[in-house]
C-alpha positions in Angstrom: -50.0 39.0 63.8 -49.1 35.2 64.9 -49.5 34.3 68.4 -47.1 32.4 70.6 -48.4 30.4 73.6 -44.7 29.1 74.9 -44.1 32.1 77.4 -40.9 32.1 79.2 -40.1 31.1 83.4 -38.8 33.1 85.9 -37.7 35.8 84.1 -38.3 38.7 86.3 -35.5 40.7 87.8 -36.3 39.3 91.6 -36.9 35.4 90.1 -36.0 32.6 92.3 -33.2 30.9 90.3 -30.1 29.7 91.1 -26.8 31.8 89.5 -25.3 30.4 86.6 -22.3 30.1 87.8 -23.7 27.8 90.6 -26.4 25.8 88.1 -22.7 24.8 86.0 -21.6 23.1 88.8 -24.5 21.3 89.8 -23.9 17.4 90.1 -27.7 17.4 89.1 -26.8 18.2 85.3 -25.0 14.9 85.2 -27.5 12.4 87.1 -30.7 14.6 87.4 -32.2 15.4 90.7 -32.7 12.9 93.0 -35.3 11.7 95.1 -36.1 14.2 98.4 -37.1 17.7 99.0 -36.7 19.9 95.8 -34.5 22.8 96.0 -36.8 25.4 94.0 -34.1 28.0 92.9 -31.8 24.7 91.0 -35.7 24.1 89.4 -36.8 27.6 88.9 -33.0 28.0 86.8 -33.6 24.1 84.7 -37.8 25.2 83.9 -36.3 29.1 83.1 -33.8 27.4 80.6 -35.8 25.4 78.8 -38.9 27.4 78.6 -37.1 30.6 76.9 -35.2 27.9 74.4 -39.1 26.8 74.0 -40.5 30.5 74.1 -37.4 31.7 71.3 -38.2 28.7 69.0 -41.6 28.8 68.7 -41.3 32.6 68.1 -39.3 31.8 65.1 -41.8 29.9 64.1 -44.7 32.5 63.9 -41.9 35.5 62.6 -41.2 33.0 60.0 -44.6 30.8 58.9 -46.8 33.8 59.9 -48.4 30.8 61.8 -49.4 30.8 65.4 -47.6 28.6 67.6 -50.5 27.1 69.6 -50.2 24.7 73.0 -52.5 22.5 72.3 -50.7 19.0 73.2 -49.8 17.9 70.3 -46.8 18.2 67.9 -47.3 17.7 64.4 -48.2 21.3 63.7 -45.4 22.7 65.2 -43.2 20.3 64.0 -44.3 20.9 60.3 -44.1 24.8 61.2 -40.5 24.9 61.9 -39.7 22.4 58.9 -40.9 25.5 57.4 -39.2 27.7 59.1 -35.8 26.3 58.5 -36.1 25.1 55.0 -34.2 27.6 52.4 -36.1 28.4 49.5 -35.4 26.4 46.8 -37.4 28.1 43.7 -37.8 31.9 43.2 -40.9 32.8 41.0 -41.2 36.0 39.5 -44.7 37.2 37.4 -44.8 41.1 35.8 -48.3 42.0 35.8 -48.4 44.9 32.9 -52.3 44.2 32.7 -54.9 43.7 35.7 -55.6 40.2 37.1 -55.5 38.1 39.7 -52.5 36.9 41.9 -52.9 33.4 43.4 -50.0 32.4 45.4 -47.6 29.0 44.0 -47.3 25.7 45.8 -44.9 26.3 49.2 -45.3 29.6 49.0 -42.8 31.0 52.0 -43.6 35.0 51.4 -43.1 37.3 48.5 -41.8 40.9 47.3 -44.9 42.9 46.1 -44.4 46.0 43.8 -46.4 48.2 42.8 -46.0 51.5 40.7 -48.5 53.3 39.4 -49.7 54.8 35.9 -47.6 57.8 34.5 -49.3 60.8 33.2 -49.9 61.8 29.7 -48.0 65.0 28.4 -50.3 68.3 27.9 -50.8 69.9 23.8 -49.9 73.8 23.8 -51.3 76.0 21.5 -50.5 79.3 20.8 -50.9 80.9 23.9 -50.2 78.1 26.3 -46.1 76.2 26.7 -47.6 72.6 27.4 -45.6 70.4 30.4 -44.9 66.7 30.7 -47.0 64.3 32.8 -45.6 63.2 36.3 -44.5 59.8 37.3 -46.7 57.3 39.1 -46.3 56.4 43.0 -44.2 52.9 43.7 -43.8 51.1 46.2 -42.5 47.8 47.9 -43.5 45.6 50.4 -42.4 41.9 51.5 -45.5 39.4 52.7 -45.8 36.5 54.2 -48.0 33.4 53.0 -50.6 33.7 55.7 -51.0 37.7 54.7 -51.3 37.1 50.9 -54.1 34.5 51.6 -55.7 32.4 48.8 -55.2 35.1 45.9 -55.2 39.1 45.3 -56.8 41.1 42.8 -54.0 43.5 40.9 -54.9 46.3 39.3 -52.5 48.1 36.9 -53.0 51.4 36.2 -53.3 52.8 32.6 -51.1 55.4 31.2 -52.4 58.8 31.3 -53.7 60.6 27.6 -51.8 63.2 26.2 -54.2 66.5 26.0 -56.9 66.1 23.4 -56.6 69.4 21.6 -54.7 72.4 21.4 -54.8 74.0 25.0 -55.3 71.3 26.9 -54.0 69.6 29.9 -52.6 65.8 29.7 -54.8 63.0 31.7 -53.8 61.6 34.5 -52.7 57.8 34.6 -54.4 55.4 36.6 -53.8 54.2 39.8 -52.1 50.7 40.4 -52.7 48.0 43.4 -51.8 44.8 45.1 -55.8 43.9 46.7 -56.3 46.2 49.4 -52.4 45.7 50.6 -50.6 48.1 48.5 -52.3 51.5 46.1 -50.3 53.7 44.3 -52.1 57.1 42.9 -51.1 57.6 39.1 -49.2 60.8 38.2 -50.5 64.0 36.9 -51.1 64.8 33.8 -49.4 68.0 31.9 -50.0 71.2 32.8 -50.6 74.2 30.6 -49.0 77.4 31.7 -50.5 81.1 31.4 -48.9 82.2 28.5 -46.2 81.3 25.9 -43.4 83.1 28.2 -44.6 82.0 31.5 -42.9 78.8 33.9 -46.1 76.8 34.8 -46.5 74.4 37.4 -45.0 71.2 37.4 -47.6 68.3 37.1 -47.6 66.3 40.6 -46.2 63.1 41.3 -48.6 59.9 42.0 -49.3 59.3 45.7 -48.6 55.9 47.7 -51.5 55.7 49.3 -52.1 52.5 51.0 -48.2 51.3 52.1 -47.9 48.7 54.9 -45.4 49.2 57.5 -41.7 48.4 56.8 -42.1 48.5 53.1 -40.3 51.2 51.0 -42.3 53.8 49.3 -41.8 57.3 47.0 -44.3 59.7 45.5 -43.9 60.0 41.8 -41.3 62.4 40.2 -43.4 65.9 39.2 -43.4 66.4 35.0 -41.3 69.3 33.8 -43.0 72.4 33.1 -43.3 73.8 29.2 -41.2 76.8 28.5 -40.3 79.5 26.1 -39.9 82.7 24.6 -41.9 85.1 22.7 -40.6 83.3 19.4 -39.4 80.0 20.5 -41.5 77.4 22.7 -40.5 74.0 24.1 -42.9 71.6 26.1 -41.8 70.2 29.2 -40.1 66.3 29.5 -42.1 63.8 31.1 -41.1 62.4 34.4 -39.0 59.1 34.9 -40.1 56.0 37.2 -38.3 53.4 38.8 -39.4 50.9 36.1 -39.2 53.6 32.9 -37.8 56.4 31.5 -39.8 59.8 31.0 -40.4 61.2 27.6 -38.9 63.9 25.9 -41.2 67.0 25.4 -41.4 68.6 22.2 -41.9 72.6 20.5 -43.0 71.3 17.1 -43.2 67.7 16.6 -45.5 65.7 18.6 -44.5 65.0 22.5 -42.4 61.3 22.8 -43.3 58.3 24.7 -40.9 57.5 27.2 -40.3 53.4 27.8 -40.8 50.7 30.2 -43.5 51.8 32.9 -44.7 54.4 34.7 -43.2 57.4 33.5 -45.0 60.8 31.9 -45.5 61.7 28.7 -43.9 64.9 27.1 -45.5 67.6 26.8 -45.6 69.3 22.9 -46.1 73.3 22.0 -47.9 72.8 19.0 -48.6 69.4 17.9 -50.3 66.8 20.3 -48.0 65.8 23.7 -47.4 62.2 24.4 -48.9 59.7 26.0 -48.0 58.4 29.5 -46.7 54.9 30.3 -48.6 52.1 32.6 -48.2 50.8 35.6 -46.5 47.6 36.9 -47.6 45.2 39.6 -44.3 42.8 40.2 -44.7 39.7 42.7 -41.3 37.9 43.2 -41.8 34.6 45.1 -39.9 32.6 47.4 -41.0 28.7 47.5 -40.2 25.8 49.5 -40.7 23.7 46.3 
């Protein structure tokens, strides 16, 4: 967290300041105090209002630079700070990562929106005794960071979409987990179940975690898959779950389980052809520049 040095004056409740009904009438505010014996309450009230202007400003500074605001004598870095501070952002950058990389931060970078939403899971493949469910969502979340946070670049990380189950009877994979560096992890969601028999309700297949979420951001566990179903005669596989960024699949009872779109969703799970696969991740970094 950014420091400030410019602490205010005379701010406690007992302070030795003049009232401020008194300090608006003082002739001093006009000519300036004259030559003589100081009167320390009018000083105390002039050094308490200008240090918490100087204490308010250079706090604006740090909340909005992520820079410390340092005493050192000088001005320039200050100075350039709150140019920084104040200046609007004048280009907004935004990069989808849909495959792993590296994030290096543009030219007047001010701070960016991170998202992050993990890998949905692939849809499980029934056989004759098992109803096969969808896979489960991936965890998301968002966070906003400033340019001193980010630092000089960030690995990302997205994760994979989950396999479908490889064979009759068996469960979908998992998909893979998503991240922003060390900043922001999101688990991928669970693959399809299997449940105990043709006419039983399994378990839905669990939603990704958010692991790793910094304070202030929003965050939500992936949405569970839906369980496979049926009757003695008739079985369905479960739907896969949706994401923020993608629809879940449908499941299927003969054909083979669908594959929802956009990312981060489950595959459906099938009875008795193979369930689908899940959908990958998304790392999003939306900038805000100064140029």
């Amino acid at each position: 967290m950014a420091t400030n040095d410019f602490l205010p004056f005379a701010v406690g409740g007992s302070a030795n300041v003049l009232s401020q009904s008194a300090y608006a009438a003082l002739a001093a505010l006009t000519n300036g105090y004259q030559s003589g014996v100081a009167n320390s309450a009018q000083i105390n009230k002039t050094f308490r209002q200008s240090s918490i202007m100087a204490a308010v400003l250079a706090q604006f500074i740090s909340d909005q630079t992520g820079a410390n605001s340092v005493d050192d004598g000088t001005t320039a870095t200050l100075l350039a700070n709150l140019k920084l501070a104040v200046r609007a952002f004048k280009t907004v950058k935004r990069t989808l990562f849909t495959a792993s990389g590296t994030y290096t931060p543009s030219a007047g970078l001010l701070y960016a929106e991170v998202e992050v939403l993990g890998g949905g899971g692939g849809g499980a493949t029934g056989s004759s005794s098992n109803a096969a469910g969808g896979g489960a969502a991936g965890g998301y979340c968002k966070a906003i960071f400033s340019a001193s946070a980010l630092g000089a670049s960030q690995t990302v990380t997205v994760g994979a979409g989950g396999a479908a189950g490889s064979a009759p009877g068996n469960g979908g994979s998992g998909g893979g987990q998503s991240s922003f560096g060390t900043l922001i992890v999101c688990a991928g969601g669970a693959g399809g179940s299997l449940t105990a028999s043709t006419t039983t309700i399994g378990q839905p297949s669990g939603g990704g975690s958010v692991t790793t979420a910094p304070a202030g951001s929003i965050w939500s566990n992936g949405a569970f898959g839906r369980y496979g179903f049926g009757s003695a005669s008739v079985q369905v596989g479960g739907d896969g779950a949706a994401s923020i960024y993608g629809s879940g699949a449908n499941g299927a009872g003969t054909g083979a389980g669908s594959t929802g779109s956009g990312y981060g969703g489950g595959g459906g799970g099938s009875h008795a052809s193979t369930g689908g696969v899940g959908r990958p991740g998304l790392v999003v970094v939306t900038e805000y520049c100064s140029q």
